[in-house]
N, C-alpha and C positions, 0 to 999 in steps of 0.2 A: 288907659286902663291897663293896671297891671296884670303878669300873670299870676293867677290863684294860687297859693300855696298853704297848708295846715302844718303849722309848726309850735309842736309839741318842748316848752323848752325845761331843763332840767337846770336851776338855778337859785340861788340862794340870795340873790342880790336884784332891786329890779330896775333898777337905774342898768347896769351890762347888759338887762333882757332885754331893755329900750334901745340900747346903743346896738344887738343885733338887728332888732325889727325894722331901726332906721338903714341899718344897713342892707336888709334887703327890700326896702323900697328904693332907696337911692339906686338899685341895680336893676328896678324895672319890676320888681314882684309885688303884688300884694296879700299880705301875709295875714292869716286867721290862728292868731296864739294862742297858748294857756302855759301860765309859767306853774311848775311844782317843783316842793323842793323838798318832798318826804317821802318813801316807797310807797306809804300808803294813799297817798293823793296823786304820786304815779298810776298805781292799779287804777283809781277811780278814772284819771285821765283816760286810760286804752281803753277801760269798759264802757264809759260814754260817749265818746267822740273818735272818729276815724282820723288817722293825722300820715304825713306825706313823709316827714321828719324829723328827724330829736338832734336836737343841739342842745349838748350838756357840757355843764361844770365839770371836771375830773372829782375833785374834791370839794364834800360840804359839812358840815357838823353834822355826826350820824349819818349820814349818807354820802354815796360814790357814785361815779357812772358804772362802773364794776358791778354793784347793783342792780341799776339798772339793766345792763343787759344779761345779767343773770335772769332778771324777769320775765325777760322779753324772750327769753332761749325758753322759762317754763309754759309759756304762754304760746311759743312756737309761731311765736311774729316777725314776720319780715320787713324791720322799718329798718333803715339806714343810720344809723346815729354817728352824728361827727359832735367828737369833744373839743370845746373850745376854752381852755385853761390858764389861767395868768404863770403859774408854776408848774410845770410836770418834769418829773426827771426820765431819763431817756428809758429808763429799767420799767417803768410805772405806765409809759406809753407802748411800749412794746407788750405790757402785760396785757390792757387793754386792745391793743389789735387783735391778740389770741383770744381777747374774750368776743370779739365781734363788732369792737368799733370799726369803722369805715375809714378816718381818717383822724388827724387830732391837730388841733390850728393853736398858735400863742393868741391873746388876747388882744397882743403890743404888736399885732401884725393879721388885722382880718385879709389882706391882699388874698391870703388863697381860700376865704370863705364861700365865696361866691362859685367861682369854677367847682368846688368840690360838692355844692349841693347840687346843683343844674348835672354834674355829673351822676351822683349819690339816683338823684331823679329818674334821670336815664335809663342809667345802669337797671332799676327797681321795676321802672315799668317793663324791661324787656324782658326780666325774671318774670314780672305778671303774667307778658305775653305767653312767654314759654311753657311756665303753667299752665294755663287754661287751658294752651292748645294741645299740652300733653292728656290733662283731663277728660278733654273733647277726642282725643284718639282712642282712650280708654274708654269712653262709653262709646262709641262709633265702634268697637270688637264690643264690647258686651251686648251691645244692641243688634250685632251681623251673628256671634254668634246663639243669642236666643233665638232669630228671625229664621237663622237654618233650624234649629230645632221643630221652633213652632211651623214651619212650612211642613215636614216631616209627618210631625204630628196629625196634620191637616188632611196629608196626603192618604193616608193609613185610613181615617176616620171615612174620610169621602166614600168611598170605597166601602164601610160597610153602613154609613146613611142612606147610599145609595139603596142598599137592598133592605135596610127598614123600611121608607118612605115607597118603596115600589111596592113590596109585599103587604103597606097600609093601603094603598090604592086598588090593589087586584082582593083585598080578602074586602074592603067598603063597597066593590061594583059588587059580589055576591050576597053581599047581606042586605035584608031588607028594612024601610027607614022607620020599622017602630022595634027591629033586633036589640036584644038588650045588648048586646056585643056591640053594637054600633059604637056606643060611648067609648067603651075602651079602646078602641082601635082608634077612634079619632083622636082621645088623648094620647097615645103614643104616635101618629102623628106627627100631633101638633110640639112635641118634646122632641121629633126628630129634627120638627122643622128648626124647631129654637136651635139645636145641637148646628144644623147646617149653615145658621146663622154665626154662630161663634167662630168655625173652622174659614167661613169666609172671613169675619176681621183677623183672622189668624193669619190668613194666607196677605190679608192686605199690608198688615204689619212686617212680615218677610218680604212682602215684595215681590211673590211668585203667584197673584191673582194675574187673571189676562185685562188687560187694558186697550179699548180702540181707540185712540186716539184722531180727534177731530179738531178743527180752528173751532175757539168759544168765542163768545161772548160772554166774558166772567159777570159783568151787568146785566144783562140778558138771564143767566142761570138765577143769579140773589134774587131781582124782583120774580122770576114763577116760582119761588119759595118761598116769598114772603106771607102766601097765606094759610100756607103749611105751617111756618116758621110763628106766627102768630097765635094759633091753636096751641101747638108744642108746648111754646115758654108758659101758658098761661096770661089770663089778665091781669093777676098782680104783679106784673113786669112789662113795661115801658119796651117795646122795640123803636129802634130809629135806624132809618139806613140813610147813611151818606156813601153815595156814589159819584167816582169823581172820573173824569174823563182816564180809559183804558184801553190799551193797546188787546188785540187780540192775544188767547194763548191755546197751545195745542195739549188738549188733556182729555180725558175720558170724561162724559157729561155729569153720566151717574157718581161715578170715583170723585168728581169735585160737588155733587151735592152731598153727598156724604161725605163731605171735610166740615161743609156748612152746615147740616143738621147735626154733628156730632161734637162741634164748636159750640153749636147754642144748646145743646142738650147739658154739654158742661158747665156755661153760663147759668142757667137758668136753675143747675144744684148748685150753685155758688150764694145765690141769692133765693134761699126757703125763706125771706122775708119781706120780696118783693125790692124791684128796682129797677135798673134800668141795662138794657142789651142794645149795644151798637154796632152796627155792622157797616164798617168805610170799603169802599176799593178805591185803587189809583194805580198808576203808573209810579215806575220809584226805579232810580238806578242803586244799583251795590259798587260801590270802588273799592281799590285797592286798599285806601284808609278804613274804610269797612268791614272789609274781608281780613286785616289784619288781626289775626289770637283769632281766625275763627278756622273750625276745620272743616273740610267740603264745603265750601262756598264759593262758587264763580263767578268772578266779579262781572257786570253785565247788566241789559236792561230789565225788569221784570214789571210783573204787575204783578199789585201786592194786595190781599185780603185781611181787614181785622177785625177780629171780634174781641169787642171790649164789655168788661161788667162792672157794677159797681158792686160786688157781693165780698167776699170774704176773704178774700185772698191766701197766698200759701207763701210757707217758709221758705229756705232756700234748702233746706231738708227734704221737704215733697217734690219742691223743682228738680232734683236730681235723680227723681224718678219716676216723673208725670207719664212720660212715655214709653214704659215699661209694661209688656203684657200684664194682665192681674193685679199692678198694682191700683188701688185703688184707700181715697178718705174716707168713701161710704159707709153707711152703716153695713152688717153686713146682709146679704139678698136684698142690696138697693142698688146692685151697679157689678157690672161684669170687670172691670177696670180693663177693655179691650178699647174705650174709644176713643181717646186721646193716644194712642198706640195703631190704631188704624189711620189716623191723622194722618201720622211721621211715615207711616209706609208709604200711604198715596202720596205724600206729597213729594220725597224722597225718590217712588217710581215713578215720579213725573218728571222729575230734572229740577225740583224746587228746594226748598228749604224754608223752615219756619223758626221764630225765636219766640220766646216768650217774656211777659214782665211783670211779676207778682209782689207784692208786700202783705201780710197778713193787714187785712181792715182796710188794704186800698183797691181791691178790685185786680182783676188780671187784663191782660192784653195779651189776644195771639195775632201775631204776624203770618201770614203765607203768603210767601214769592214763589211764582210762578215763571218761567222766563218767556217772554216777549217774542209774538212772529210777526213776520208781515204779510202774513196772510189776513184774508174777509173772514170771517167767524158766520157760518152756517146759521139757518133759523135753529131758534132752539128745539129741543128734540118733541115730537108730538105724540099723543098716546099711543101704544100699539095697535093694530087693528086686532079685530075678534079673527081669533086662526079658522081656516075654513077646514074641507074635510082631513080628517088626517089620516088616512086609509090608504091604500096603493095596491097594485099587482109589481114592482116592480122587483128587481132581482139584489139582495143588500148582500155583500160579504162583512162582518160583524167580528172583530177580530179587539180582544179582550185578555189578558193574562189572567184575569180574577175572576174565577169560576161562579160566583153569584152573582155576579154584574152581566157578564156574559148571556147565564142563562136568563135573569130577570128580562134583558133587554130583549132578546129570541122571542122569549115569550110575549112583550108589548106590543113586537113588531107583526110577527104572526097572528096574532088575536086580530090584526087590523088589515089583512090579506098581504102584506109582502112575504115572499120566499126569503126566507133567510139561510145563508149558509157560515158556520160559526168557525172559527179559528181560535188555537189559543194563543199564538204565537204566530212570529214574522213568516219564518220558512212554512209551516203550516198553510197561512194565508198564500205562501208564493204556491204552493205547490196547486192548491185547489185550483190557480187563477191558471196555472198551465195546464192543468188538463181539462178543462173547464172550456170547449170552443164557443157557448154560447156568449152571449153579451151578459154583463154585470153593471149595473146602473149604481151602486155608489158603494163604496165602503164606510162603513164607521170604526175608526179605530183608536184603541187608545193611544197616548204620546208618548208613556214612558210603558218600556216594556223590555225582559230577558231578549238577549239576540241580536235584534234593532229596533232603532224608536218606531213610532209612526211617521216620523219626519221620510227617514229611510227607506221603509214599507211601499211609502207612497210614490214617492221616485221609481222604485222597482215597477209597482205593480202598473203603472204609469208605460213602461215598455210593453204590458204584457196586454192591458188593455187601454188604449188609449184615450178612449172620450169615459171613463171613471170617473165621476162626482166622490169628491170627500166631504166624511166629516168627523173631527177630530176630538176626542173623548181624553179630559185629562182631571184627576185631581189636583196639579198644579202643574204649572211650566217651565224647567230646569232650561230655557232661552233656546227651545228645540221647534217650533212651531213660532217663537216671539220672542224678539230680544228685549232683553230684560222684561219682559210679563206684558211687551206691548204686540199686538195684532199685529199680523203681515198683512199688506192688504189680500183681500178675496178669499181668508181660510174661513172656512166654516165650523166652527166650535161649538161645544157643550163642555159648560163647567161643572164637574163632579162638586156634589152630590146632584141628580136630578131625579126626579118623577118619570113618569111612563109617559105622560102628557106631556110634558118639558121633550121628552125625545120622542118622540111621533112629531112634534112639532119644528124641531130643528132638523128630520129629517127629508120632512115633506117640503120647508125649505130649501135646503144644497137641492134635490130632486128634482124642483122647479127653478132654479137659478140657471143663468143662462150659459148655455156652452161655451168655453173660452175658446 
């Protein structure tokens, strides 16, 4: 079996086109031709067909190779063309290397045709490589520098969701349940909750959500959402899950069912006319030959996730921006364009990578690799139980930069009998804690903050009182409490934006966790 070769030949005569073609079989290739020999059945050739190489005539009636790579320069194609000519004079071959030929061979001596193409080849795919991977460098900065934006953005917003969603909560306990105000409080709510919702794939897509990383069972997670997954797509769409023997991997439970539900969410607008969603796992190594024109990718073992559709597929236009915040093919108020962009965060803050493979009218394929432990993979995660009282006498120091968070929180806590003593700031919080001889049962404080973090805070205030319970209050994690957005183990966290409920209940948690 030879190797493949599409050779594009520019020729006037077809008896020479045969005497090449035999000559690159006779050297081991097998070659996929189309001989032209007019500019205008050139064009038709590069419009219809992908080709490796051009081997042209110098000279034909009405036409040149001169021509030709005039074409190919307006066209801004990179093939390689070697002239192969019964007659050229040295002035005429030198014009044409200025024009962009590769090489130029006599007719009456193919000996150096063979090396020059296998080189021509080479040389071309290295240029491909080098492309792409320059490509792939430039959206890997246009993607880190949205991802700082949109973290930002996230961080700002939390902070004042937080005191929508608190201030819906405390004005709903006073209103009673036939209050015409009821309704509207509940819709701004429920609009804050949506708003909370975006700010988190926002945070997912930067990469500054917090992550607890646990051994999975990637098989384990797909079947307890398969009957989730089933509802989702609809019945006029076909699910099938092939599961193929996988190695454990360490990721956040939740963060990888939401790769899967927002995979098939995508699937299943691909096909508004019914079809079929597949869902495979396996094991799968990446090598070196793999890894090659690609950027960020460590060649290694992983387990790999696909989700395949047979719906509509995309250009290679849309592919260059599927995961890109906001962009979206929806109509428009049919799609936030956040969830193929939350994808590339989680799976990027997990130490993975994913590829994609579309053709319009062939359905897409996504890949996620995951990388590979050897650790046991835990049961999978079970409902949460019903939180018990959330009330206390206990003594909280409450240490917050942002004056409405702050007080909303003081207020949640005290409504429910804890003492609260409120800081805005780090030295503030120290100084209470030293004049202050009584005991202080937990702080809650924010991460990022004027002065020092909470990371810092807590070291200090850790001298000042030593069995202090934390718990740490962040609209996102600049790798201060968790590197790269993943959990240390034993910190006890609240992710901005939260409810009153949400924090009585992660506090009454740290409160009851055991003394270290």
């Amino acid at each position: 079996m030879g190797k493949p070769i599409r050779v594009l030949v520019i020729e006037d005569s077809e008896d020479d086109t045969l005497l090449l073609v035999r000559k690159l079989q006779e050297e081991g290739f097998a070659p996929t031709h189309r001989r032209v020999d007019t500019l205008e059945s050139l064009g038709a050739a590069l419009n219809e067909e992908a080709w490796d190489i051009i081997i042209s005539d110098h000279s034909m009636p009405h036409f040149s190779a001169i021509h030709a790579l005039q074409l190919l320069k307006e066209k801004s194609m990179d093939l390689p063309v070697i002239i192969v000519s019964g007659t050229i004079e040295p002035v005429a071959a030198v014009a044409a290397m200025k024009a962009g030929a590769s090489d130029y061979i006599m007719k009456n001596d193919l000996t150096r045709l063979i090396p020059a193409v296998e080189r021509e080849l080479r040389e071309a795919r290295l240029r491909r490589e080098a492309k792409r991977t320059e490509e792939q460098f430039r959206q890997a900065q246009k993607m880190e520098s949205i991802g700082r934006l949109a973290g930002g953005v996230a961080h700002d917003f939390n902070n004042l969701l937080t005191a929508i969603m608190s201030y819906c909560t405390f004005l709903l306990a006073d209103l009673g349940e036939k209050d015409p105000k009821r309704a509207d409080v509940q819709e701004i709510e429920a609009a804050a909750q949506r708003a909370a919702a975006l700010t988190r794939q926002l945070l997912a897509f930067s990469r500054r959500q917090v992550l607890e990383l646990k051994a999975l069972d990637l098989n384990a997670v797909v079947v307890n959402l398969n009957r989730l997954l089933r509802r989702l797509i609809g019945e006029d769409i076909e699910l099938r899950t092939v599961l193929g023997e996988t190695s454990a991997i360490k990721s956040d439970a939740g963060a990888v069912e939401q790769v899967i539900m927002n995979l098939c969410v995508n699937a299943r607008d691909a096909m508004p006319n019914g079809g079929t969603l597949t869902i495979a796992t396996s094991n799968a190594i990446i090598d070196k030959r793999i890894v090659r024109g690609q950027f960020d990718v460590q060649p290694g073992a992983y387990v790999m996730l696909s989700v395949s559709d047979t719906g509509m597929g995309m250009d290679d236009e849309t592919l260059a921006h599927i995961f890109e915040p906001f962009f979206t093919t929806k109509e428009k108020d049919k799609g936030t364009g956040l969830g193929l962009s939350t994808v590339y965060g989680i799976v990027k803050q997990s130490g993975g990578c994913l590829s994609v493979e579309s053709a319009p009218g062939r359905g897409s394929t996504f890949r996620v690799y995951l990388p590979q432990i050897q650790e046991t993979a835990g049961p999978a995660p079970a409902a949460a139980a019903a939180p018990g009282a959330l009330g206390g006498k206990e003594i909280i120091l409450l240490v917050e930069d942002d004056d409405k968070v702050r007080d909303l929180s003081c207020r949640a806590l005290t409504q429910q009998g804890y003492t609260v003593l409120k800081a805005q700031k780090g030295r503030e919080a120290l100084e209470i804690c030293a004049k202050r001889e009584e005991r202080i049962d937990l702080m809650v404080t924010d991460v990022i903050m004027p002065q020092m973090s909470g990371e810092e805070l807590a070291k200090r205030i850790h001298g000042l009182k030593p069995g202090i319970k934390l718990l740490f209050l962040s609209g996102y994690t600049e790798n201060v409490i968790a590197h790269k957005g993943v959990l240390k183990p034993g910190i006890h966290f609240l992710q901005k934006p939260f409810t009153p409920s949400l924090l009585l209940q992660k506090v009454r948690q740290a409160l009851d966790s055991p003394d270290k």
